[in-house]
C-alpha positions, -999 to +999 in steps of 0.1 A: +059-205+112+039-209+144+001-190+146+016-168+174+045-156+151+016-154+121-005-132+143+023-110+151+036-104+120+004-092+110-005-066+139-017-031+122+013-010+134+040-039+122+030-037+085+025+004+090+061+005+102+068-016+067+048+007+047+066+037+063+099+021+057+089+011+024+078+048+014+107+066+031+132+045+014+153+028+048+147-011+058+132-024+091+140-057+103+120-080+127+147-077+156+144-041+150+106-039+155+108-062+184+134-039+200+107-033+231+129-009+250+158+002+231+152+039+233+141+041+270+176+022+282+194+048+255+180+081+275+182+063+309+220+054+302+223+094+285+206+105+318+191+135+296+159+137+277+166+157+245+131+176+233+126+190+197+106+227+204+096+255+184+126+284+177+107+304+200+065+310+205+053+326+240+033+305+257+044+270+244+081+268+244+108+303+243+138+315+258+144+346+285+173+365+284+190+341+311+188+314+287+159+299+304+133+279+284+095+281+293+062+271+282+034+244+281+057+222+256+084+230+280+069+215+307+055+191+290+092+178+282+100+184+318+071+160+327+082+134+309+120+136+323+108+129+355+091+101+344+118+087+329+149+100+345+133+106+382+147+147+375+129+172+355+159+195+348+178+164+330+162+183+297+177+190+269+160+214+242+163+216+210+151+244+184+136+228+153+120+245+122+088+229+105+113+221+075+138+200+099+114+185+125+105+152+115+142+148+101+155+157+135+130+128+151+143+102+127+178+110+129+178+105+166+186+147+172+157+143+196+139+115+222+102+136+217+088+159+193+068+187+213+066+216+186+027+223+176+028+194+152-008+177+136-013+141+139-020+134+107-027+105+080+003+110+057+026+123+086+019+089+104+023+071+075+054+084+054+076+104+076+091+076+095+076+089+131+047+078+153+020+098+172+020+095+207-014+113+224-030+141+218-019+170+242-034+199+225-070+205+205-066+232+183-076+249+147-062+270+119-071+308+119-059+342+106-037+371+125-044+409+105-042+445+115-069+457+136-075+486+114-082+466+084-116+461+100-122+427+084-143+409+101-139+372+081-107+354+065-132+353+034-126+392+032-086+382+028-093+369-013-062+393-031-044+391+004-008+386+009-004+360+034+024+348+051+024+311+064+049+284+073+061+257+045+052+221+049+027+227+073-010+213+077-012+251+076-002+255+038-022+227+029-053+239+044-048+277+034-048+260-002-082+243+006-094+271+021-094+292-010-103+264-034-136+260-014-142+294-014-128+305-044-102+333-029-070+339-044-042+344-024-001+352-028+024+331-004+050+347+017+069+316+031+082+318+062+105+290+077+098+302+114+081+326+142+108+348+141+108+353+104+071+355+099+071+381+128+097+400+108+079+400+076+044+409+096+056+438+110+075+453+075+041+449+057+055+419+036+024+402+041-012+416+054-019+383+076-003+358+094-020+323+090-015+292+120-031+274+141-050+301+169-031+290+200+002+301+181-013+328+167-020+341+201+013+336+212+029+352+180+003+381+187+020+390+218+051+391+204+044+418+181+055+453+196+017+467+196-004+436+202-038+456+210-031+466+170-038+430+153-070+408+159-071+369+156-103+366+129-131+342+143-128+324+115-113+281+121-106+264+088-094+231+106-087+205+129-048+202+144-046+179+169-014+188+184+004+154+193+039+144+208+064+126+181+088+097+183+110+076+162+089+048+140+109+019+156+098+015+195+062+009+203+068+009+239+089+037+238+057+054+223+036+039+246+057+050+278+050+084+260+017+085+254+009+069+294+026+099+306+005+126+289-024+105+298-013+101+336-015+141+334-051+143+321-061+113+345-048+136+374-070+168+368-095+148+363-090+129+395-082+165+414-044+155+420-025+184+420+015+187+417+017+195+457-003+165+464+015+142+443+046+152+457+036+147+489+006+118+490+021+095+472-002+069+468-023+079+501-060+082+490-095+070+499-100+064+464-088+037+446-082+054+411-062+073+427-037+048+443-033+030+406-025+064+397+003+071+417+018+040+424+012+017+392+015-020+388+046-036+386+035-062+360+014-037+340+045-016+330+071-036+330+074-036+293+076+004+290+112+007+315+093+027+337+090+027+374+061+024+391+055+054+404+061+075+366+027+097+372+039+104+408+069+118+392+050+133+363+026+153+382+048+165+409+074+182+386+050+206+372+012+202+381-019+178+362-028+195+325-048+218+338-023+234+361+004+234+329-025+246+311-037+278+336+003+286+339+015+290+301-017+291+287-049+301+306-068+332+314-041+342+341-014+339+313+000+364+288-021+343+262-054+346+282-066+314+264-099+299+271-099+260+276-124+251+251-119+216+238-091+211+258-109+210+290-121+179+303-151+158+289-172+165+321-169+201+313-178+198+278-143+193+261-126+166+242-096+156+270-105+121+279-081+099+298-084+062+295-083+039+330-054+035+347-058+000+353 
C-alpha cells in the first residue's frame, strides 16, 4: 500500500461512511466510495431531479388545488434543477413523512432531502445519509389556544401534547420536561395533516415543532388569530438538505449550490441580474460567481456557470426567503438568524474561489 492510498483510506468521512454502513447493517466498498459522480450522471441521464418534501406545510413546500407545488423547499429543489439539469421545472416531488424520510433517501426514492430535517450527530452517523449545508436556522417551540392565556411552555406540565414521532422534536420535548420537571401525555402524529386534525378536535391542547413550521401549520388552522406560538425555544434545528451516504461530490455539488445562493445576496445579485449579466461585473467576486472555474468543479459534473442557473430560476436566499417566508408572506416571518452575518445572523457563505 502506497502513503497516498494510506492517507485516503483514512480521510474522516471514509471511515464515517464505514461506521454508518457498519451500524445500518449494508456493506460499502472502496469502488463504491470512490464512485465521484455516479449520482450526478444518474439524474443528468433521468433529466429530472426527484425532491423528498413535507405532505404539505404552507410556506415551505404544499400543493394548490391545480396540483401546483410551492414553497421555500420548493424552490429550493427548483434551484438545484437548474443547476444540474439547466431547467427548473425538470422537478419531481415527492411527499415523505418523518417515519419514511431517511428510508426514502437511502433507497434512492429521492436525489435530495428538503423536508425541515435537523442535522444532527446520530442522523449523520447511523441513518445512512449525509448533510449537505445548512439552509435554514431554526428552534423548537409550542402552538396553543389563544384563550388558554399561557404565557410559557412551562405552564403546559399535565398538557396533552401532540408532536411528530422520530423527530429531534420528540426527543427534545422529552428533555424539555426532564429539565424542568413537567409531565406530559403524547399524541403522536405521523404528519401536518394529522396533527392539524387532532389540534383542531381538542385531541391534544398544543402542537409542538420547530417555530417556522409551526407558523406555517398556524395558518392552516381555520381561525389562526385563535392560537399563539409561545415565546418559549427549547432548541437548535439546523434545517439541512439530505443525500445518499455514498457520493461525496454529489454532496458537495449540493451543498455549492445552497451556498452560491447565500454568496449572491450577499453579493446583491438578484435572479433578474443573473439571468441577464451573466458574468458582467466590476467586481471580481462576482464574475467567480457566475461563471466558475472549469478546473475547480470539474469533479462535481457541473457546468460552469451552476450559480448563474441557480439564481436566475428563482432569486438569491433572500429573495426565496421574502417570497415563501418573509414579512410580505402569509408566514410574516422575521429573518433573524437566517439573515446574513453583516446583519447580525448566522448565514455565512464561504469564497467562491
Amino acid at each position: 500500500m502506497t502513503p497516498a492510498s494510506l492517507f485516503d483510506l483514512m480521510d474522516p468521512r471514509r471511515l464515517a461512511k464505514g461506521a454508518a454502513a457498519f451500524a445500518l447493517g449494508f456493506t460499502v466498498s472502496h469502488s463504491e466510495l470512490d464512485n465521484a459522480t455516479s449520482h450526478m450522471d444518474e439524474v443528468q441521464r433521468r433529466g429530472v431531479l426527484r425532491c423528498g418534501v413535507d405532505t404539505g406545510l404552507v410556506g415551505f413546500a404544499q400543493t394548490d388545488e391545480t396540483g401546483e407545488w410551492s414553497g421555500f423547499e420548493v424552490d429550493l429543489c427548483r434551484a438545484y434543477a437548474a443547476a444540474f439539469l439547466d431547467d427548473p421545472d425538470r422537478t419531481e416531488f415527492v411527499p415523505t413523512t418523518t417515519l419514511d424520510r431517511f428510508r426514502a433517501v437511502r433507497e434512492d426514492e429521492v436525489d435530495i432531502l428538503l423536508r425541515n430535517t435537523s442535522w444532527t450527530l446520530s442522523r449523520a452517523t447511523m441513518q445512512g445519509v449525509q448533510f449537505a449545508g445548512i439552509y435554514y436556522y431554526d428552534g423548537q417551540g409550542f402552538l396553543t389556544p389563544a384563550d388558554l392565556g399561557l404565557t410559557s411552555a412551562q405552564e403546559l406540565s399535565g398538557a396533552r401534547i401532540c408532536v411528530q414521532p422520530e423527530t429531534t422534536s420528540a426527543l427534545n420535548l422529552d428533555d424539555y420536561a426532564e429539565r424542568y420537571g413537567l409531565t406530559f401525555t403524547i399524541v403522536s402524529v405521523e404528519t401536518v395533516a394529522e396533527a392539524r386534525r387532532a389540534y383542531e378536535a381538542g385531541e391534544c391542547d398544543a402542537f409542538t415543532s420547530d417555530v417556522s413550521r409551526l407558523a406555517g401549520f398556524r395558518r392552516s388552522l381555520r381561525e389562526p388569530e385563535q392560537h399563539m406560538v409561545l415565546p418559549d425555544v427549547i432548541s437548535k434545528e439546523p434545517l439541512s438538505p439530505v443525500v445518499k451516504d455514498d457520493d461525496d461530490a454529489f454532496a458537495m455539488a449540493v451543498e455549492w449550490v445552497l451556498t452560491s445562493l447565500i454568496a449572491a445576496e450577499e453579493y446583491g445579485v438578484t435572479q433578474s441580474q443573473a439571468a441577464d449579466l451573466d458574468q458582467i461585473s466590476n467586481r471580481p467576486e462576482v464574475r467567480r460567481l457566475l461563471e466558475v472555474n472549469e478546473e475547480t468543479i470539474a469533479s462535481l459534473g457541473l457546468q460552469t456557470d451552476f450559480a448563474r442557473r441557480a439564481i436566475a430560476a428563482g432569486g438569491h436566499y433572500g429573495e426565496l426567503f421574502e417570497r415563501n417566508l418573509g414579512e410580505t408572506s402569509p408566514l410574516q416571518l422575521e429573518r433573524g438568524l437566517n439573515a446574513q452575518w453583516k446583519e447580525g445572523g448566522l448565514l455565512y457563505a464561504p469564497p467562491v474561489r
